[in-house]
C-alpha positions as CSV (number, residue, x, y, z in Angstrom):
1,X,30.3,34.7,-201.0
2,X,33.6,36.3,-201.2
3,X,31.8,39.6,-202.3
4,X,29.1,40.4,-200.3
5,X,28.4,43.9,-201.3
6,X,29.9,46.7,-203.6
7,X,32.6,48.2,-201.7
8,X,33.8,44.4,-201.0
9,X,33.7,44.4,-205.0
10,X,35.5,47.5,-205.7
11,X,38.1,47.0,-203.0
12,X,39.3,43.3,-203.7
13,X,42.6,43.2,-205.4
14,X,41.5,40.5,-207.1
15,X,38.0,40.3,-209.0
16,X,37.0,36.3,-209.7
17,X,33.8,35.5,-211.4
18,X,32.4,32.5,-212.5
19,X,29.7,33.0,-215.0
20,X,27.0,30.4,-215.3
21,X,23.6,29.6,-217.0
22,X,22.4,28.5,-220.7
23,X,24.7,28.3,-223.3
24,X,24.1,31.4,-225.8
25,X,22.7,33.6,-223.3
26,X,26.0,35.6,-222.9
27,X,29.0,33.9,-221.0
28,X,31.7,33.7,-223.8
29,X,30.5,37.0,-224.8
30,X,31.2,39.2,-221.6
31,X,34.0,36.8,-220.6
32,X,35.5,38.3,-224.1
33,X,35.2,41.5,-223.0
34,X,37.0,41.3,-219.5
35,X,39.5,38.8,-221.4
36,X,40.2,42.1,-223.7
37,X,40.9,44.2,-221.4
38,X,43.9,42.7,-220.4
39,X,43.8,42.0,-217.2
40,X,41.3,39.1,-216.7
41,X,42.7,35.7,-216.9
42,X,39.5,33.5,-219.5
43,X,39.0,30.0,-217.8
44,X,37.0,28.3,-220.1
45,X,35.4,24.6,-218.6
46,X,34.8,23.3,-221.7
47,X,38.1,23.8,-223.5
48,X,39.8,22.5,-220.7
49,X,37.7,19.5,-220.9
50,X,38.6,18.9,-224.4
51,X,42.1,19.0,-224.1
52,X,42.6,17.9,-220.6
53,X,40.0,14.9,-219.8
54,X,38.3,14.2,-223.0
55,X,40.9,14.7,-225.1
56,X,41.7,10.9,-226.0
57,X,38.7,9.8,-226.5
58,X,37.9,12.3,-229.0
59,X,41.4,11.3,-230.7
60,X,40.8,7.5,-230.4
61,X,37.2,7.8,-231.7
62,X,38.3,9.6,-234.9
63,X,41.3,7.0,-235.5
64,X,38.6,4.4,-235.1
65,X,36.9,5.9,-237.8
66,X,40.2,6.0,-240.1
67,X,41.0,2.3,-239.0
68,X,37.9,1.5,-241.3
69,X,39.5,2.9,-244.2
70,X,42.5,0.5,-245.6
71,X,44.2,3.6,-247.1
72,X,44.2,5.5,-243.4
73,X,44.5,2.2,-241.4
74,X,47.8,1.7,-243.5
75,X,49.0,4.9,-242.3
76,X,48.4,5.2,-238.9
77,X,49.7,1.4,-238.1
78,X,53.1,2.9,-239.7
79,X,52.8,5.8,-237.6
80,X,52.8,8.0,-241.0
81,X,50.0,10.3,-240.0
82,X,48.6,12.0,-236.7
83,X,45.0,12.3,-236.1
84,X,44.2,14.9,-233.0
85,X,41.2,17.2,-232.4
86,X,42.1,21.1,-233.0
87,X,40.1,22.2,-229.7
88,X,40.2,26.3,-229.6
89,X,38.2,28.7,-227.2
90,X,35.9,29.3,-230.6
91,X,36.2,25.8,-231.5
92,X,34.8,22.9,-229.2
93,X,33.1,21.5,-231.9
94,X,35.1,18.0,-231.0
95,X,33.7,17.6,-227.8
96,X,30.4,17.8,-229.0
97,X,31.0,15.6,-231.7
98,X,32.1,13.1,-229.5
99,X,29.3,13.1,-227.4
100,X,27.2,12.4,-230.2
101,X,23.6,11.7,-230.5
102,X,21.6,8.8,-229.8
103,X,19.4,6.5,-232.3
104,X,19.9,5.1,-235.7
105,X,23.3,4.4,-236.8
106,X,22.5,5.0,-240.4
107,X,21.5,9.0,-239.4
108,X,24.6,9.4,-237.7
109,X,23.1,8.0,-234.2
110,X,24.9,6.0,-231.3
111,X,23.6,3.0,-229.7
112,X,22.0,4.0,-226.3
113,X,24.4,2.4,-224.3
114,X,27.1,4.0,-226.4
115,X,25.7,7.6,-225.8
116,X,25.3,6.8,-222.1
117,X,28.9,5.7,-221.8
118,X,29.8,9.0,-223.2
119,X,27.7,10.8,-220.5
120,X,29.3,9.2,-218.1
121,X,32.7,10.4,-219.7
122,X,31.9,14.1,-220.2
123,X,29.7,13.9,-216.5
124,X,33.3,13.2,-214.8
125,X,35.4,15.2,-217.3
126,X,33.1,18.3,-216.6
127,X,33.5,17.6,-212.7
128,X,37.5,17.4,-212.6
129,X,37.6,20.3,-214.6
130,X,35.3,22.6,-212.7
131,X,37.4,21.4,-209.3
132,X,40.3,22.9,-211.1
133,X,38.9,26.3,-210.9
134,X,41.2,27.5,-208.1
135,X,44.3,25.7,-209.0
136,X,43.4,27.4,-212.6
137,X,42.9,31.3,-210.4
138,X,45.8,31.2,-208.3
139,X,48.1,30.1,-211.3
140,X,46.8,33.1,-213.4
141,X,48.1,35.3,-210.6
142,X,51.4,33.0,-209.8
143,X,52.2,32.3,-213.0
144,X,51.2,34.8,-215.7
145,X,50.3,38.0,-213.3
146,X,46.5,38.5,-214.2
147,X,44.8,40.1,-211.1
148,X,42.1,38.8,-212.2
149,X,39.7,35.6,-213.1
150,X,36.9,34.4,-215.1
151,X,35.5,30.9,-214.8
152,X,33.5,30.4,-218.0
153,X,31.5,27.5,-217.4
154,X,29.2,24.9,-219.7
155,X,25.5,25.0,-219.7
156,X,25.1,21.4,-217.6
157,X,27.0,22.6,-214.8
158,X,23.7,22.6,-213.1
159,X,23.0,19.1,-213.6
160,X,26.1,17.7,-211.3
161,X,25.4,19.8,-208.3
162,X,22.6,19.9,-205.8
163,X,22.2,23.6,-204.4
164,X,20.0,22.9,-201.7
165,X,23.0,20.8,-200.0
166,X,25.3,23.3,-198.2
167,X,27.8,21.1,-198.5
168,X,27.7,20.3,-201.8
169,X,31.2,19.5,-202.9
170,X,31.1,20.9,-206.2
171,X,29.2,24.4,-205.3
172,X,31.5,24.4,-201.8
173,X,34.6,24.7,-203.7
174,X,33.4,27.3,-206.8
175,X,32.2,29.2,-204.4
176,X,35.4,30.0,-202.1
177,X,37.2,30.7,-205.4
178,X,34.8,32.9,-207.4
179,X,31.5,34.7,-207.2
180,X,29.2,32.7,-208.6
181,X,26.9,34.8,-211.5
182,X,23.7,33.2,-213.3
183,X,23.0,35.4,-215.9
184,X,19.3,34.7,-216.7
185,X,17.4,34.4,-219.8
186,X,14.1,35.4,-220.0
187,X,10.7,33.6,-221.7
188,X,11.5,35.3,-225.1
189,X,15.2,33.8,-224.8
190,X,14.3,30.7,-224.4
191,X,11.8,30.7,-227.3
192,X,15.3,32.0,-229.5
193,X,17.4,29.5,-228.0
194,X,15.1,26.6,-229.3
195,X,15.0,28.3,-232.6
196,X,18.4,28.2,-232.9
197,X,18.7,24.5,-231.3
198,X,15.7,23.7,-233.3
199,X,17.8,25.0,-236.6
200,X,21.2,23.5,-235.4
201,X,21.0,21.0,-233.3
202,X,23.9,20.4,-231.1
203,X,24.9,17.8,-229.1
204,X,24.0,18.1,-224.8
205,X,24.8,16.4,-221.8
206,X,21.9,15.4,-219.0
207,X,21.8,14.4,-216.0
208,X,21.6,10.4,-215.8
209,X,18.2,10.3,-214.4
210,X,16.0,13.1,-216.8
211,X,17.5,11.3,-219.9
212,X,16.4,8.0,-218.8
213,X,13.2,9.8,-218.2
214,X,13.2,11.7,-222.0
215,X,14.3,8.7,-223.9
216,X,11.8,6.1,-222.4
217,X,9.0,8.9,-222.8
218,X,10.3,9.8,-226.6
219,X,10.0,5.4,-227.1
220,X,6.5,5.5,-225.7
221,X,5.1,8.7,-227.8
222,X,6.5,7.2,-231.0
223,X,6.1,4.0,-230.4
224,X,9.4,3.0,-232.1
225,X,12.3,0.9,-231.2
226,X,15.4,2.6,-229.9
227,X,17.6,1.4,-233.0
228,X,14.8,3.3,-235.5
229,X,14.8,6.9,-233.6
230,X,15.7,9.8,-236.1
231,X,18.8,11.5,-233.5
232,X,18.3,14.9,-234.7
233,X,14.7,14.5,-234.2
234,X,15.0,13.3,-230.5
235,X,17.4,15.9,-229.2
236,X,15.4,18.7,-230.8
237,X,12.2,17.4,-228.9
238,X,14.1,17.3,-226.1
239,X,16.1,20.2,-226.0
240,X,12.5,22.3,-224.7
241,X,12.5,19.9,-221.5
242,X,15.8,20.6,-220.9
243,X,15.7,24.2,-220.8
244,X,13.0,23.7,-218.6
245,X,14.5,20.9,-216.2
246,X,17.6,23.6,-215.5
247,X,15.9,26.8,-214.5
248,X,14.6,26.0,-211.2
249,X,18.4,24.6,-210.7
250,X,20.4,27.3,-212.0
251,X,17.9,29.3,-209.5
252,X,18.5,27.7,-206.6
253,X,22.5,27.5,-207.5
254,X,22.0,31.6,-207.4
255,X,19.7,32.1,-204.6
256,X,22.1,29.9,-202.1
257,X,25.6,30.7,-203.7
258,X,25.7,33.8,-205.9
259,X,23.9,36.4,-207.9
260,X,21.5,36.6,-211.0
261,X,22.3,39.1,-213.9
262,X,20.1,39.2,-216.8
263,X,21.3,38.4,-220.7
264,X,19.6,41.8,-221.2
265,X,22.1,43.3,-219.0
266,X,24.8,41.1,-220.0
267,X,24.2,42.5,-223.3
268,X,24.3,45.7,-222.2
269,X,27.9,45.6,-221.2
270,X,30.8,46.9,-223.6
271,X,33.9,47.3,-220.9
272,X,35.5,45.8,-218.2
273,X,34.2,49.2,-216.4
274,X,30.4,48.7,-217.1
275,X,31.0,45.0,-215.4
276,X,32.3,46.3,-212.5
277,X,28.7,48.9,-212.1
278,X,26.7,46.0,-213.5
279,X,28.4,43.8,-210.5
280,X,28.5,46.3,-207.6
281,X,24.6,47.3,-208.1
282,X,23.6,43.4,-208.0
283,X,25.4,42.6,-205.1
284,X,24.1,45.9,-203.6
285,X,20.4,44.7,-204.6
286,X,21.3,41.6,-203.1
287,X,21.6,42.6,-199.3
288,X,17.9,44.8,-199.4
């Protein structure tokens, strides 16, 4: 790690984290905080996989759309209007869009294939954009003169990486840039996050082989074809094994290349100072 205690913390000239772990559970939230101090450069992953790697096929699908509509289709073959996605750090709501959910067309659902395509798109969007972590560090020093960096990463980094391999491309590369931080949720967490899912539900990405896995088992239980599943319906009752399917590999990504915080802790925090105490007494805890 490029920290490997507390005085290795509060000595380095430059601080660079990369925060990690369940979406809601606290990463935007404390990489606001070091963001408003000004003097932490904010790398979010999934912004810059909306306007960097994604970004034209989330165009292109919402042209499609208009191309169905004679009064838009007129327009854009005269080049008369623009249609773009307006992707902000608080806004990433077309990436998720695009992604989609599948089933029945008539709720809103994409045909499997369709929604594995997209998987595949976002899988290798999510990758480039993670490997740009250092170009992104060393430009926020270069370039703009922040001392220091936050990597703010999406929930499925987990599902690209094997953390048992210590040569894991992926993990090899975070980890000489950053020090890696899981910030952990606990049982009553999880129950809140699939409230909320279970109230909102949002678009994911999965690993190839547990959605194969999910959507063959969802078939089976409800004994329905694939063009008849409700989507909202399927990604709720899967959003549970999800949660489950990640821990064990967001543990494994901390006890081999990083640290663990809690969202309790995480919550805890209010300055860039409180960070740097929360930070010095894990990796402290770490070496005993």
């Amino acid at each position: 790690m490029l920290y490997n205690n507390a005085q290795d913390w509060r000595d380095a000239p430059q601080k660079r984290v990369l925060f990690f772990g369940m979406s809601g559970l606290g990463k935007t939230y404390i990489s606001n905080i070091l963001r408003g101090a000004g003097s932490w450069f904010h790398y979010s992953i999934d912004y810059r996989i909306g306007t960097r790697y994604m970004g034209e096929y989330i165009a292109d699908n919402a042209k499609a759309e208009a191309m169905k509509n004679p009064f838009l289709r007129d327009l854009l073959l005269s080049d008369s209007i623009y249609i773009g996605s307006n992707i902000t750090f608080e806004n990433l709501t077309p990436v998720s869009s695009y992604l989609g959910k599948p089933g029945d067309e008539t709720k809103g659902g994409l045909p499997i294939d369709e929604y594995h395509r997209r998987q595949e798109q976002f899988r290798l969007a999510e990758v480039h954009a993670l490997l740009d972590t250092e170009y992104f560090a060393d430009r926020a020093t270069r370039l703009y003169d922040y001392p220091h960096f936050i990597c703010d990463t999406g929930g499925s980094i987990c599902e690209w990486v094997d953390a048992d391999d210590p040569k894991d491309v992926i993990l090899s590369e975070l980890s000489k840039t950053c020090l890696m931080v899981w910030i952990k949720g606990d049982e009553a967490h999880s129950e809140e996050l699939i409230r909320r899912f279970d109230r909102a539900p949002k678009p994911m990405s999965y690993q190839p082989e547990f959605l194969h896995r999910v959507w063959k088992q969802y078939l089976d239980e409800m004994a329905i074809p694939e063009t008849d599943v409700d989507p909202d319906a399927f990604i709720r009752w899967t959003y549970a094994q999800a949660l489950a399917h990640r821990q064990p590999r967001y543990a494994a990504m901390a006890k081999n290349w990083g640290v663990t915080v809690s969202a309790e802790q995480i919550s805890q925090v209010k300055t860039s100072e409180d960070f740097d105490r929360l930070i010095e007494t894990t990796l402290d805890a770490r070496q005993q």
